[in-house]
C-alpha positions in Angstrom: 58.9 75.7 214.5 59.5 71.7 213.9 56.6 69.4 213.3 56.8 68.2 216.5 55.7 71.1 217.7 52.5 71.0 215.4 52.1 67.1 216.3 48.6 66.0 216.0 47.8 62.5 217.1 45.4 60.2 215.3 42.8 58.5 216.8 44.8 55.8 217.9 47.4 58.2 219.8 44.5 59.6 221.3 43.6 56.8 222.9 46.6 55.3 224.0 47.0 58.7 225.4 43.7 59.1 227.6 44.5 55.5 228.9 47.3 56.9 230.0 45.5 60.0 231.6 43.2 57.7 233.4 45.9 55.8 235.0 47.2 59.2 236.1 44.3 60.1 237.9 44.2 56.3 239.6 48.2 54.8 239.9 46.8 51.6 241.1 44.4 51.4 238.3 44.8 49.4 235.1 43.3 50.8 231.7 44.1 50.1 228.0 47.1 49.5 226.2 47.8 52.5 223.0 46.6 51.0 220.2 48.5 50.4 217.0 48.2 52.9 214.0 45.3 51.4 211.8 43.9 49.1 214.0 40.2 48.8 214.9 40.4 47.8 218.4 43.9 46.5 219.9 43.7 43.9 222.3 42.9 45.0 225.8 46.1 44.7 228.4 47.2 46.7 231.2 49.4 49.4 231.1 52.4 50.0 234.4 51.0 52.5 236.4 53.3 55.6 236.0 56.1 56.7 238.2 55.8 59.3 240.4 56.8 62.7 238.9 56.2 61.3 235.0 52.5 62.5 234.2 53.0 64.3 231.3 56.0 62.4 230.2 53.6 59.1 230.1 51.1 61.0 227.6 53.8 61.7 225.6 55.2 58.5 225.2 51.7 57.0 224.8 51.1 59.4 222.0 54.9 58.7 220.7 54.1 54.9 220.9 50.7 55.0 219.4 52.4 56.6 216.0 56.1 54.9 216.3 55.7 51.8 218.5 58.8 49.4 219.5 60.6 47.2 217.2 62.4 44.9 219.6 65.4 42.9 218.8 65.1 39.9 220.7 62.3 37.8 221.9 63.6 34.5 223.3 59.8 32.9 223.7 60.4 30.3 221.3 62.4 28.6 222.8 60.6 29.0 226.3 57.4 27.8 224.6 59.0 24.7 223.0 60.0 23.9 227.0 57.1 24.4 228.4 54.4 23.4 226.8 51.5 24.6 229.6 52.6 28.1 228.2 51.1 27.4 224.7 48.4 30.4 225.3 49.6 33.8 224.9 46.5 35.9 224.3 46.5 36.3 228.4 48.8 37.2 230.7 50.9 34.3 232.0 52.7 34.3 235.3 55.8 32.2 234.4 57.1 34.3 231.2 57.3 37.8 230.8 55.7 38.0 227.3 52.1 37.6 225.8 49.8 39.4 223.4 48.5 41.3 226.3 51.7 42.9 227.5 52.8 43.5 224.0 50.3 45.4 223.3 50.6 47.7 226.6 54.3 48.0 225.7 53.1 49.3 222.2 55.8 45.9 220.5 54.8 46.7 216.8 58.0 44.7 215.4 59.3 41.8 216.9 62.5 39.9 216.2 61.8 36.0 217.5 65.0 34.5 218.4 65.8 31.6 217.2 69.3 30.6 218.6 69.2 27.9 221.3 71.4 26.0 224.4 70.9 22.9 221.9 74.1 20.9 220.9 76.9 22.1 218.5 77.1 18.9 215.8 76.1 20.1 212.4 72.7 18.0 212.4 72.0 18.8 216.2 71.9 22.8 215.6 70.4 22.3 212.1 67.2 20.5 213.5 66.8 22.6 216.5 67.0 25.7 214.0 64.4 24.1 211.9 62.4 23.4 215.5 62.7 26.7 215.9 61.4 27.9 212.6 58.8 25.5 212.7 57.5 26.9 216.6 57.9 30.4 215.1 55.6 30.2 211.9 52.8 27.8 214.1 52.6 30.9 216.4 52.3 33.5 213.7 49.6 31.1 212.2 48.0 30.6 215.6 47.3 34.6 216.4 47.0 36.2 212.8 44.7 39.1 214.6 48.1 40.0 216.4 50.6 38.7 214.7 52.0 38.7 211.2 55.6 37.2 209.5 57.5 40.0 208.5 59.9 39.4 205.8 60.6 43.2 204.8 60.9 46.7 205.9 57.2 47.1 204.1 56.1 44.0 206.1 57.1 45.9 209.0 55.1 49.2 208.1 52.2 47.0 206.9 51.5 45.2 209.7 51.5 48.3 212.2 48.7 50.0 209.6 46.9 46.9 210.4 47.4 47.0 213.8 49.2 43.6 213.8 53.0 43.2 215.2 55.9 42.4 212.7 57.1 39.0 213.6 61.0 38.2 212.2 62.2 35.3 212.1 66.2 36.0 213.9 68.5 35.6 214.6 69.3 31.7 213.6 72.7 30.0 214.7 75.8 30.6 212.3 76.8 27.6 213.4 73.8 26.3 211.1 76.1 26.8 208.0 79.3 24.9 208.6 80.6 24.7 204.5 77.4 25.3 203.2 76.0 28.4 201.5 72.9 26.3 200.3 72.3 26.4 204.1 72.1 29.6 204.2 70.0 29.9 200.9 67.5 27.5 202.7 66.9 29.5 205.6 66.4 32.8 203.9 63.4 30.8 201.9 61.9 29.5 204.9 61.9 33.3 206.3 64.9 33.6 208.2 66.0 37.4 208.4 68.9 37.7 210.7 72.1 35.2 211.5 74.3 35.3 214.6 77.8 34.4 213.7 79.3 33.7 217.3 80.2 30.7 217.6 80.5 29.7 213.8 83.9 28.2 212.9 84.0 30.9 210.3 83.7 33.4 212.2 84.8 32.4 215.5 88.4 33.5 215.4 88.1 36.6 212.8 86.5 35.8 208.9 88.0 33.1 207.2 87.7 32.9 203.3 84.3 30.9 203.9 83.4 33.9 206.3 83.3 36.1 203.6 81.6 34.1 201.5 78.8 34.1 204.1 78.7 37.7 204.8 78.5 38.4 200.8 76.0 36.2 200.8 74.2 37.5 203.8 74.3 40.8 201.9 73.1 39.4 198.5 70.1 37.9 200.3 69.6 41.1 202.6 69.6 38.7 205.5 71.1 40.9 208.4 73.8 39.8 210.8 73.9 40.4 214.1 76.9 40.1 216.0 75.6 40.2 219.7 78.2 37.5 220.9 81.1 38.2 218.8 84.5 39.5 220.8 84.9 43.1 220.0 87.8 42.4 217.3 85.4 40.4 215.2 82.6 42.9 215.5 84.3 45.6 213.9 85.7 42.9 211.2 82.3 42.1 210.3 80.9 45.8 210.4 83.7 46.6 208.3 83.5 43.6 205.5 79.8 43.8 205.5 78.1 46.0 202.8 74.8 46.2 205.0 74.1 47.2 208.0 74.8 45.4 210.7 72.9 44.8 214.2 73.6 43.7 217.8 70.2 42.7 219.2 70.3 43.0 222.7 73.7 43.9 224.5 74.4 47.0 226.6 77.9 49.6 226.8 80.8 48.1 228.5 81.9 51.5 229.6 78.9 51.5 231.9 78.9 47.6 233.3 81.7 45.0 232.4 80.1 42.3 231.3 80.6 39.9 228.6 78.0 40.8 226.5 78.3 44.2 226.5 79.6 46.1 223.6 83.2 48.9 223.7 83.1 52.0 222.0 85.1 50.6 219.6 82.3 48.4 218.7 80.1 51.3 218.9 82.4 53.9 216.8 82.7 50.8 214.1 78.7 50.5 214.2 78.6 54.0 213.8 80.8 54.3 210.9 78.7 51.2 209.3 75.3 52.1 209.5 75.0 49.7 212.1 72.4 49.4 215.1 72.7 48.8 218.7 69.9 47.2 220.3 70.2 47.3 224.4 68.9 44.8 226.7 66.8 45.3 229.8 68.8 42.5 231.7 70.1 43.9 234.9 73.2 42.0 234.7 74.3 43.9 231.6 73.0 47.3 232.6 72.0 47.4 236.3 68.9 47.5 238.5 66.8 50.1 237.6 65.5 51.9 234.5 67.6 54.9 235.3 70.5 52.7 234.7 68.9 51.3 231.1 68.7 54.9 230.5 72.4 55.6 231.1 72.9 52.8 229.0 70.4 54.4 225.7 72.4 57.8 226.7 75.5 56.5 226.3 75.2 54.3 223.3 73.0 57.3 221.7 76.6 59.4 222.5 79.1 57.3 220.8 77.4 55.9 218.2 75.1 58.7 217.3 70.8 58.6 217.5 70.0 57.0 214.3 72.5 53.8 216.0 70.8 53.2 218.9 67.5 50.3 219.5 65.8 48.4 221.7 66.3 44.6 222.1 65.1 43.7 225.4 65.6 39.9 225.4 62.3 39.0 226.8 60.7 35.2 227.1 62.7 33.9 229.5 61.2 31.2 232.3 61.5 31.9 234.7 61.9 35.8 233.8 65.4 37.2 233.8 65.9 39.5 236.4 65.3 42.8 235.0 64.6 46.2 236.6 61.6 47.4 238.5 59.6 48.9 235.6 61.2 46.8 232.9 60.1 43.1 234.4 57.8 42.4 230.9 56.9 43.4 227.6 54.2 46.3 228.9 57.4 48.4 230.2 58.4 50.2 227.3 56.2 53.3 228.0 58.2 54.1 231.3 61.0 53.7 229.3 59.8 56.6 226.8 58.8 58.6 229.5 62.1 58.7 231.3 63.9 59.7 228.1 61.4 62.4 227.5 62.4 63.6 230.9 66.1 63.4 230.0 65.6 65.9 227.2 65.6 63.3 224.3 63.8 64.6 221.6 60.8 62.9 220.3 62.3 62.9 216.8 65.4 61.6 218.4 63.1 58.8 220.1 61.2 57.7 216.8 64.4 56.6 215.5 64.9 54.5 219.1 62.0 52.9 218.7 60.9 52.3 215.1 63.0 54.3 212.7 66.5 52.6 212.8 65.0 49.6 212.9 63.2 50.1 209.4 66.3 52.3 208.3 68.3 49.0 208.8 66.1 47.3 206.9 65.6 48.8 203.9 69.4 49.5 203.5 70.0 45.5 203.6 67.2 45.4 201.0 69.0 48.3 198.6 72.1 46.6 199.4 70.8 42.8 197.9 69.3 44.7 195.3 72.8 46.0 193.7 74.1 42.9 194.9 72.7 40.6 193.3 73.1 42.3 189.9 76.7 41.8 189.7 76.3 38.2 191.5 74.3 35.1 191.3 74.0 32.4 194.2 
């Protein structure tokens, strides 16, 4: 018999659960969100009301959540707070963006990566100082909600902050563009707490590596900074995943087998991911996987197929204004438990879905982190 079979849920699993009981017994009822492992008293939030059909799915993905919550990809608030400045309060719910404390908590978020790529302009000192704006919004936010939030710089940081009941915040991806010719650039970021880099759109990386390009993704490795190619044309993905001695990431995209679009990932992407290490984070944006949650779920089927369950994330790409249009059920942050519940339903195993949601994510992680270590025996800066 597996452990799953024994599972026994703490007392924060058995909460989330009952909340999710209680909105069972009332759909149109709100109740509390499942608190994070080793927290004394998550923030209060509504929960979706569940969909018809899915009652004891939704008490198993509360209890799943409450033990292995969501590390998600993407989080474009930054950038959304920096424009809007009447949305500097997110510890209630806010009609004009899809992301606060509140909703986080009710879609159990226990990780977050904050984006911080933006529309700015493509000279060297423009994307350098709206990268360092960016930084800069980032670490006032963390500082402005330490009860919920805390900078992550580690795979422990991530598993210490959900035993506190606080959410991992990364700082990621920023702009490869950021680095023209300069690996001190790079060094720079990495001190002020950047974790990931986004190479479309780099000159070095733009076309396939150039010698420079390798320099940067040796350096990447050395620092354990990840890179995540969400954006790069397919041929330069599976370059990357191939030079790379890490892991590498795509943060939110979805399978281009199932919707063309151009920021959707081939199963040659996937395959080369696969053989890598790698992880592939898929969006809720409708345009990239269609309008409903049964279609995300084709999507998380198919990615789980090709590149196997311990490749497979979730990187929503919340913190748009006005909201992206997502599917019913996926519109903010306090979705991810229909999410569970419908995989559940689909057979997934809840081993399977601890990797989806938490696992890979740390995996990832801490094989960047064994990687720098050996790397940066053999070379310096």
């Amino acid at each position: 018999m597996s452990r799953w079979q024994h599972f026994s849920l703490p007392a924060a699993a058995e909460t989330g659960a009952n909340a999710m009981a209680d909105l069972q017994d009332d759909p149109a009822h709100v109740g509390s969100a499942p608190a994070a492992p080793g927290s004394a008293g998550a923030d209060p939030a509504p929960v979706p009301a569940p969909a018809a059909g899915l009652p004891g799915a939704l008490d198993r993905a509360a209890a799943l959540l409450a033990v292995h919550p969501v590390a998600d990809g993407c989080n474009t608030l930054l950038w959304t707070l920096r424009q809007s400045p009447y949305h500097d309060n997110i510890d209630t719910p806010e009609g004009g963006v899809d992301t606060d404390i509140p909703r986080l908590r009710a879609g159990a978020v226990g990780a977050q990566f904050w984006s911080l790529l933006t529309p700015g302009p493509d000279g060297r000192d423009g994307v350098v100082a709206e990268t360092l704006e960016q930084i800069d919004a980032a670490q006032s936010l963390i500082r402005r909600y330490p009860d919920s939030l805390s900078l992550a710089l580690c795979a422990d940081d991530m598993a210490d902050a959900r035993n506190r009941g606080r959410i991992a915040s990364f700082l990621g991806p920023a702009p490869g563009r950021t680095l023209t010719d300069s690996l001190g650039t790079l060094r720079a970021l990495h001190a002020l707490g950047v974790r990931s880099v986004a190479p479309a759109g780099a000159a070095w990386a733009e076309q396939g590596l150039t010698a420079f390009g390798h320099e940067v993704v040796r350096e990447l490795n050395r620092l354990a900074v990840l890179i995540d190619l969400t954006g790069c044309d397919d041929a330069v993905s599976v370059q990357i995943a191939g030079a790379s001695k890490a892991p590498v990431l795509i943060s939110h995209t979805a399978a281009a087998a199932l919707t063309p679009h151009p920021g959707n990932v081939s199963d040659e992407v996937l395959l080369a991911l696969r053989a890598a290490g790698g992880l592939c984070m898929v969006t809720f944006a409708s345009a990239q996987t269609g309008d409903s949650l049964h279609a995300v779920a084709d999507h998380l089927d198919h990615v789980r197929a090709v590149a196997g369950p311990h490749c497979v994330g979730l990187g929503a790409a919340f913190g748009t204004d006005p909201p992206t249009p997502r599917p019913a059920g996926l519109t903010d942050a306090s979705g991810y438990p229909r999410l569970i519940a419908e995989l559940l339903d689909r057979g997934w195993t809840e081993p399977d879905l601890s990797l989806l949601t938490w696992d890979n994510a740390q995996r990832v992680l801490r094989d960047a982190e064994f990687t720098a270590r050996a790397a940066q025996h053999r070379r310096g800066a």
